[in-house]
C-alpha positions as CSV (number, residue, x, y, z in Angstrom):
1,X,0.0,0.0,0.0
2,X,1.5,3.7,-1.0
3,X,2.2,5.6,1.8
4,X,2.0,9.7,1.4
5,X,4.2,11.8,3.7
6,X,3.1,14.9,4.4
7,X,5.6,17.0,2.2
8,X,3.7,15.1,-0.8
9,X,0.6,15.6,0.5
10,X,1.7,19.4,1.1
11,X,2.5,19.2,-2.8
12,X,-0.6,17.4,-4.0
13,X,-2.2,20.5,-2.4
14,X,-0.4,22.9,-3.8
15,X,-0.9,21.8,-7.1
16,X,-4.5,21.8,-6.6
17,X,-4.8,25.4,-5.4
18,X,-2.5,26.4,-8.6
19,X,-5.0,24.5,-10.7
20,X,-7.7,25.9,-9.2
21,X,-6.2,29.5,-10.3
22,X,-6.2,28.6,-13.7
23,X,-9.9,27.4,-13.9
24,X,-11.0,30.6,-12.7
25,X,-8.6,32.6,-14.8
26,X,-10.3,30.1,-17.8
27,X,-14.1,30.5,-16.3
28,X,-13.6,34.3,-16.8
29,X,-12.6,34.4,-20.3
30,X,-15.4,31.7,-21.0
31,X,-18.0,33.6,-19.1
32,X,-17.0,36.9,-20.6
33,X,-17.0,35.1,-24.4
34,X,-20.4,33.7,-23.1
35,X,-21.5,37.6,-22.8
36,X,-19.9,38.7,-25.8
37,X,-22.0,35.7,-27.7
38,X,-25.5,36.4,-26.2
39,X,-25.6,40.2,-26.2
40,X,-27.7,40.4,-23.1
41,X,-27.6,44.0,-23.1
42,X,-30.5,43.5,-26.9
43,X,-33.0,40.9,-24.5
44,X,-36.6,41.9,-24.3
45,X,-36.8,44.0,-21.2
46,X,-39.1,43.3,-18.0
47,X,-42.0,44.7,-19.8
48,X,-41.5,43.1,-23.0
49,X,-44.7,41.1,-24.1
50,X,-44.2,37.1,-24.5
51,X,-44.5,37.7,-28.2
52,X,-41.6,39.5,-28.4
53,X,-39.6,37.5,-25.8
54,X,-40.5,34.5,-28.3
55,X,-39.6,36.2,-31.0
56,X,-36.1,37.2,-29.6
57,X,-35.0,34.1,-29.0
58,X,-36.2,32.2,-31.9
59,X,-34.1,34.6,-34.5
60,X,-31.0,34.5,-32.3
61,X,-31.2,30.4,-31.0
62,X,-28.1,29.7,-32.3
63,X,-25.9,32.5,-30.8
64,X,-27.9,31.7,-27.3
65,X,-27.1,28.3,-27.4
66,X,-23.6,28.7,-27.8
67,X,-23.6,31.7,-25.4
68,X,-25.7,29.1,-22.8
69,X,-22.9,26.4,-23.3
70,X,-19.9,28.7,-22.4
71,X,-21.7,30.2,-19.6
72,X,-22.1,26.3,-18.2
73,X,-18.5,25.5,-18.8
74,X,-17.5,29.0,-17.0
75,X,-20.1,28.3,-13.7
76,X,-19.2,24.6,-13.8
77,X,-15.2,25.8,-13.4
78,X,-16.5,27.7,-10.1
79,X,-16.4,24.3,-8.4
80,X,-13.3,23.4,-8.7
81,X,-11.9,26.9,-8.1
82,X,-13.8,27.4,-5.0
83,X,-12.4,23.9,-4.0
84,X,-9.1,25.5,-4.7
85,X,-10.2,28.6,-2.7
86,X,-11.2,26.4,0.6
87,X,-8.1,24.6,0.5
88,X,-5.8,27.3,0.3
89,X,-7.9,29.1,3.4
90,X,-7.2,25.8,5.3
91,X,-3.6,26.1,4.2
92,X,-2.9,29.6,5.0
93,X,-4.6,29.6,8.4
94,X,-3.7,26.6,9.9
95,X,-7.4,25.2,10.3
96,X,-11.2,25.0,8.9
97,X,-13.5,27.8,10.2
98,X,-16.8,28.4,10.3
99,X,-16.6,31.0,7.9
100,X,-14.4,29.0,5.5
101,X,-17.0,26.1,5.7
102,X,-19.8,29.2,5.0
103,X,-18.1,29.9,1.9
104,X,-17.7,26.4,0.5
105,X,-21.6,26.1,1.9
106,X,-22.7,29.4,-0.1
107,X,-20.4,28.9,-3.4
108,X,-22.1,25.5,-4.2
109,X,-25.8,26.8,-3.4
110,X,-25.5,29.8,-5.9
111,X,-23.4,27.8,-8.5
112,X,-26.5,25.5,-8.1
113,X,-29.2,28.1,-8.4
114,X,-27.3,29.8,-11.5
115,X,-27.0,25.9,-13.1
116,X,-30.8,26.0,-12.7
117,X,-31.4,28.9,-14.1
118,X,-29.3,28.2,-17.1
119,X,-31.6,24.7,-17.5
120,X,-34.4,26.5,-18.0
121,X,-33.1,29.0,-20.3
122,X,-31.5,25.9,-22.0
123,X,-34.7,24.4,-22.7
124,X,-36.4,27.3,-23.5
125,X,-33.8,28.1,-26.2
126,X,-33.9,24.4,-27.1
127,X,-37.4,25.1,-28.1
128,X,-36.6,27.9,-30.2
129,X,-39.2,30.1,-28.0
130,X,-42.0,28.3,-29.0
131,X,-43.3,27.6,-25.3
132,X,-47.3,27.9,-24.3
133,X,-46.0,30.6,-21.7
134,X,-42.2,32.2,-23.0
135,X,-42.9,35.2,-20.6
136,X,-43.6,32.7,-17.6
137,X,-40.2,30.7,-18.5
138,X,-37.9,33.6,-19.2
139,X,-39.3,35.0,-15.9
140,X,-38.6,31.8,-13.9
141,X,-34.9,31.7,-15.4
142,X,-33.9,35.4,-14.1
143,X,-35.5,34.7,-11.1
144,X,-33.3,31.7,-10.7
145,X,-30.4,34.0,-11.6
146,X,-31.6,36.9,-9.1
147,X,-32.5,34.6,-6.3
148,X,-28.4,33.0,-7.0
149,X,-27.8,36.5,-5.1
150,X,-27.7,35.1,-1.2
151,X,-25.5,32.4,-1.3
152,X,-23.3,34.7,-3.7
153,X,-23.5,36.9,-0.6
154,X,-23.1,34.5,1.8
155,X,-19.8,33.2,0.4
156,X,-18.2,36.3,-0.7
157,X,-19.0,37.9,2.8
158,X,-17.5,34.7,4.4
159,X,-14.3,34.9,2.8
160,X,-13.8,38.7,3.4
161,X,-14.1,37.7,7.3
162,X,-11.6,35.3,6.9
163,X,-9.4,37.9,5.1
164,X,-10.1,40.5,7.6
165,X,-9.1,38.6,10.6
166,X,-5.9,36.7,9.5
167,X,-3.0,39.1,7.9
168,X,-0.9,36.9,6.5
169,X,-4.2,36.6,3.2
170,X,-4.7,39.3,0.8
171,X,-6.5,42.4,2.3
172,X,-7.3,43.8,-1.3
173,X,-9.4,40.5,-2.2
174,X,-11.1,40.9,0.7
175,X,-12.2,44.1,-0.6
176,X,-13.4,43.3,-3.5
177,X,-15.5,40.6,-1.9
178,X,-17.4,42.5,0.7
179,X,-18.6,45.2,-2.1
180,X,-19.8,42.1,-4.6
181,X,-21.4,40.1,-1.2
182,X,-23.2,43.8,-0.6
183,X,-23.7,44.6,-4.5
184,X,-25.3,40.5,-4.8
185,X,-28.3,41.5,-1.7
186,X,-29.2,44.3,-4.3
187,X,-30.1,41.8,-6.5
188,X,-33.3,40.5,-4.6
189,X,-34.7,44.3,-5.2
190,X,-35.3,42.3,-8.8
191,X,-37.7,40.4,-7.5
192,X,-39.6,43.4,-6.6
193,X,-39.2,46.2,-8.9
194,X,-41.7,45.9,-11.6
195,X,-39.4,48.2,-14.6
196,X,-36.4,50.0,-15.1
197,X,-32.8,49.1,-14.2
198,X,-33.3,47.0,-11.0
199,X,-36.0,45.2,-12.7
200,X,-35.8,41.3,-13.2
201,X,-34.7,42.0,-16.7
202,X,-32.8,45.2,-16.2
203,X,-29.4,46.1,-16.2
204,X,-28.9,44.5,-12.9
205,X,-28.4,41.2,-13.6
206,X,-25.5,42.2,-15.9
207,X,-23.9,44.9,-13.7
208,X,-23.7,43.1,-10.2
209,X,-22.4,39.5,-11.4
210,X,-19.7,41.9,-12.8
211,X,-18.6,42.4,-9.3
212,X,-18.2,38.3,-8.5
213,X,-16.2,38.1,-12.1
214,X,-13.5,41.0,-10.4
215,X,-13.2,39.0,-7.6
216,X,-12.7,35.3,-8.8
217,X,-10.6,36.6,-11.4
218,X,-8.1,38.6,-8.4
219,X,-8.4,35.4,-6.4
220,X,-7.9,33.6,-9.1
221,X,-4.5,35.4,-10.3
222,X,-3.6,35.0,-6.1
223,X,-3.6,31.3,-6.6
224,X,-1.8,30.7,-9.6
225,X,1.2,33.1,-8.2
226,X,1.3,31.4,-5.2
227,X,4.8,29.9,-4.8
228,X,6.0,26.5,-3.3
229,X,8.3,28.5,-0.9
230,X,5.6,30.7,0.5
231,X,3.1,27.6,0.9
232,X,5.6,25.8,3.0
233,X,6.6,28.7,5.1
234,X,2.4,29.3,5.4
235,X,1.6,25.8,6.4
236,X,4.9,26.3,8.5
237,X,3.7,29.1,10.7
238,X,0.7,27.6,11.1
């Protein structure tokens, strides 16, 4: 039976964490090609009629589709990187916390909302917008999305308390986390707000994500320059 010291299993973890860099690095260019594709800034607005919702998606189906499957590949990524993410908290500090387990907790339940979202936009694309209610399904995947916003502030606000209360982590990631956990509450006001920006359709749910794409792509570029020296010497104070 193979026996793993703990200087490999030091390195096994390392790698991981490094990999973990480079799927969110990846996930961002993905999701942002994903944007590109879709031009979400030309959907039907909140007020649009199911007609014209229909109509949109049945003369753009191929561009959504492919837009749909990059977005999925980009969310999927967020696993592992948040994998990465928990491990190197558990490196750095020596221990697992509540708030590292909160983050790990709140990253799968959004990446699970938005997954849900995208399967009902998935199959109403699929359909070419010929649904018996388009308005009803469009609705349901935006909610989905909007809804995606309290884990998203759950585990964003959990890792910027980590941060906060061990120096030897990244203040400046921190940062960035707190304003996209605060910016992520703003997106229940969706659920609400009947037209305009804030509205389920509305510029919201383009602006705010925004915020989570700074941060995993700062966390991300963290991982992948961490070096072998400094994990040893972290997992060394510890």
């Amino acid at each position: 039976m193979a026996i793993t010291t703990g200087k490999q299993a030091g390195s096994a973890t390392y790698r991981a964490i490094k990999l973990a860099g480079l799927a969110g690095v990846v996930s961002i260019a993905l999701g942002i090609a994903g944007a590109i594709v879709d031009e979400m800034e030309t959907f039907p607005g909140t007020g649009a009629s199911a007609g014209e919702i229909a109509g949109f998606v049945g003369t753009h189906r191929s561009a959504l589709l492919v837009a749909m499957v990059l977005s999925t590949a980009a969310v999927g990524l967020w696993l592992f990187f948040g994998v990465g993410v928990w491990l190197w908290l558990r490196e750095t500090t020596g221990n697992v916390s509540a708030l590292s387990v909160s983050f790990m907790i709140g990253l799968v339940s959004f990446v699970t909302l938005l997954l849900a979202g995208f399967t009902v936009f998935f199959v109403f694309v699929y359909r070419g917008g010929e649904a018996s209610d388009p308005r009803l399904l469009n609705d349901l995947a935006f909610g989905l999305l909007a809804m995606s916003g309290v884990p998203t502030a759950l585990a964003l606000g959990s890792y910027a308390a980590q941060v906060f209360r061990d120096s030897r982590l990244p203040l400046w990631t921190a940062w960035i986390a707190a304003v996209a956990a605060l910016a992520h509450l703003v997106l229940l006001t969706s659920l609400v707000i009947t037209s305009g920006f804030f509205s389920l359709e509305g510029g919201v749910i383009i602006a705010i994500p925004a915020t989570l794409f700074a941060w995993i792509l700062g966390t991300s570029i963290v991982l992948l320059r961490t070096t072998i020296e400094e994990h040893n010497e972290l997992v060394a104070d510890c």
